[in-house]
C-alpha positions as a Markdown table, in Angstrom:
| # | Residue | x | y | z |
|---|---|---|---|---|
| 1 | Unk | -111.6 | 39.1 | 60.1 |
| 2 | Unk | -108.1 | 37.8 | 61.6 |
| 3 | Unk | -107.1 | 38.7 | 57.5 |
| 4 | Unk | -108.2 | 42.3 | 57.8 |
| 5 | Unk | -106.4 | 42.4 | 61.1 |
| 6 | Unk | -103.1 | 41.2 | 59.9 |
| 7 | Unk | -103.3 | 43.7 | 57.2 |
| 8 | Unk | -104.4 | 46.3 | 59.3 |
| 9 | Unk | -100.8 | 45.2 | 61.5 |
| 10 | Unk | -98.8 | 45.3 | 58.2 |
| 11 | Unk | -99.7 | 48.5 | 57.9 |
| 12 | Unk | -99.5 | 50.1 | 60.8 |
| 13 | Unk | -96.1 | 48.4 | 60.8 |
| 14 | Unk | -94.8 | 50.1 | 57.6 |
| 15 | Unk | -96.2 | 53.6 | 58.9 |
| 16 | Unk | -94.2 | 52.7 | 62.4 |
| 17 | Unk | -91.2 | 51.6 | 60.0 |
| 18 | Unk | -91.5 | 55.1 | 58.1 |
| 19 | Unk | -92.0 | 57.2 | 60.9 |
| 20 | Unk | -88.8 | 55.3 | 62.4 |
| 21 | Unk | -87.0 | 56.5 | 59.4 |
| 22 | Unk | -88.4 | 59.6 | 59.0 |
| 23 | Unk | -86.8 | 60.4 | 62.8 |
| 24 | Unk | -83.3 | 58.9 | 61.9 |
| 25 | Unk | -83.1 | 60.8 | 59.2 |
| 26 | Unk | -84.0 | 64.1 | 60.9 |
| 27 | Unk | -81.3 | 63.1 | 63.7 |
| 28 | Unk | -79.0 | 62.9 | 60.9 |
| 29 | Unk | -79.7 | 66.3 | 59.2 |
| 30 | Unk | -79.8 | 67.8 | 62.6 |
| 31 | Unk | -76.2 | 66.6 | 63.8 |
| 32 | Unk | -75.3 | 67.6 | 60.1 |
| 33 | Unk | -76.7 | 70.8 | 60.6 |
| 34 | Unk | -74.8 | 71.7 | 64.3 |
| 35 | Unk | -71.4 | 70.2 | 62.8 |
| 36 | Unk | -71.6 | 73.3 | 60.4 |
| 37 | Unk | -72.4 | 75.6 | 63.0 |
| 38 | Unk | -70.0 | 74.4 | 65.0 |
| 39 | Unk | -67.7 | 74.4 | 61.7 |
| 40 | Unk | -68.8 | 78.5 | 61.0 |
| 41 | Unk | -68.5 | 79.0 | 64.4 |
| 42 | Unk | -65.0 | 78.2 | 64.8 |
| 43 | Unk | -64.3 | 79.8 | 61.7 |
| 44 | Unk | -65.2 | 82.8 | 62.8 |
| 45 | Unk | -63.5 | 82.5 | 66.3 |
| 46 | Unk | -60.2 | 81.5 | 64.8 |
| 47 | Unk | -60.8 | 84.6 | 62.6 |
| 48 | Unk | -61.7 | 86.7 | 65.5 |
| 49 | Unk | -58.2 | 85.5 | 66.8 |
| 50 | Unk | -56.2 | 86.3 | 63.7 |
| 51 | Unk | -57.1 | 89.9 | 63.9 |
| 52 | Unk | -56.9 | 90.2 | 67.4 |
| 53 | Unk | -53.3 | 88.8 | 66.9 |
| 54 | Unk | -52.6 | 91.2 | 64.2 |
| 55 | Unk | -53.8 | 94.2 | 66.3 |
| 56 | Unk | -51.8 | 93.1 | 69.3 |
| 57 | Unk | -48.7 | 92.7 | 67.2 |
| 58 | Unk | -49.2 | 96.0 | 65.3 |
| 59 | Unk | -49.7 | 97.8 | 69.1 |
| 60 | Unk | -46.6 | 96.2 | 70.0 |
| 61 | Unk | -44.4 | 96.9 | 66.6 |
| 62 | Unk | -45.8 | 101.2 | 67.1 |
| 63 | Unk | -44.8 | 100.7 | 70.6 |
| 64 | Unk | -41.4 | 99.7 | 70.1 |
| 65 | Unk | -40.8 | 102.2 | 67.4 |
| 66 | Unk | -41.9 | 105.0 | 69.9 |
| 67 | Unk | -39.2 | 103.5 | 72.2 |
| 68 | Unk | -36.6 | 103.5 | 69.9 |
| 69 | Unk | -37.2 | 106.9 | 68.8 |
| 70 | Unk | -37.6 | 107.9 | 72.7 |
| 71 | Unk | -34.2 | 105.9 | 73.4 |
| 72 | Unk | -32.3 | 107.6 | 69.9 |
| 73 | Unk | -33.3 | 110.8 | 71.5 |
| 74 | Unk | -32.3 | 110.5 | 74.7 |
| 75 | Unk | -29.0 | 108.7 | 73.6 |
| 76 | Unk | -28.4 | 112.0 | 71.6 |
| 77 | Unk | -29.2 | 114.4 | 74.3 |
| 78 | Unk | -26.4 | 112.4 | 76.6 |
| 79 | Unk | -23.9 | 112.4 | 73.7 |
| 80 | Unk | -24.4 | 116.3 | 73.3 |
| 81 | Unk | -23.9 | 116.6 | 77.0 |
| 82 | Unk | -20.8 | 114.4 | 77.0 |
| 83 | Unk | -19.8 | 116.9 | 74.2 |
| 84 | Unk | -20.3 | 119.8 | 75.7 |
| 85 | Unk | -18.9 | 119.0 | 79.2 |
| 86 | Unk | -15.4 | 117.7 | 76.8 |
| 87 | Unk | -15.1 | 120.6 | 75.1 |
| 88 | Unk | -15.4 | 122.6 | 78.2 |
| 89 | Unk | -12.7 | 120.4 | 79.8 |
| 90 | Unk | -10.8 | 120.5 | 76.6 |
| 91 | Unk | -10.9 | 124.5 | 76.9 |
| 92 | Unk | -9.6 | 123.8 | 80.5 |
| 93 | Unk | -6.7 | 121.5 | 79.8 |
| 94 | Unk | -5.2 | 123.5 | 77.1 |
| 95 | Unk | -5.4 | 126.8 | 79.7 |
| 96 | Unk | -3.7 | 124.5 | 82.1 |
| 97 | Unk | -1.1 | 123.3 | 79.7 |
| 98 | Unk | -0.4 | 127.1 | 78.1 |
| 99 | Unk | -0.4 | 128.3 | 81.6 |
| 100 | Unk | 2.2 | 125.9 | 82.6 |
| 101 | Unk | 4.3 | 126.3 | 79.8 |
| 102 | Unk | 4.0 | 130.1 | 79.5 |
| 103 | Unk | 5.1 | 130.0 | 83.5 |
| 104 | Unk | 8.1 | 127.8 | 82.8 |
């Protein structure tokens, strides 16, 4: 009888032992698995980054050319001014300058 009951704690030993590893093991696939989730999920974030990035920059880059453009324009519409306002002075000066000389 005490024969039977050692064997009977043998193996309800090696089913403890199994069932021990049988746990680590699945610990281990589980932390295995959430490291590549956290792995895909950083992936994707740093991706989600990279375009948002790229759709900043590209906002900012048409932004900028529409300034320029707005800023070329404006420039030109001063310079067309200052042209027209010198030529009108021009015209004026040389009146002046005939008109002095034809009265001398």
């Amino acid at each position: 009888m005490a024969e039977a009951v050692l064997k009977e704690i043998a193996v309800v030993e090696e089913q403890a032992d199994a069932i021990e590893a049988q746990a680590q093991q699945k610990a281990k696939d589980i932390i295995a698995s959430a490291r590549n989730e956290a792995a895909v999920l950083l992936e994707k974030a740093v991706e989600k980054a990279e375009t948002e990035a790229k759709s900043i920059i590209q906002k900012a880059e048409e932004k900028a050319a529409k300034d320029i453009i707005d800023i070329k324009m404006d420039t030109q519409a001063k310079c067309n001014e200052i042209k027209t306002k010198a030529g009108v002075k021009m015209n004026e000066a040389i009146e002046l300058i005939v008109g002095r000389i034809v009265k001398h």
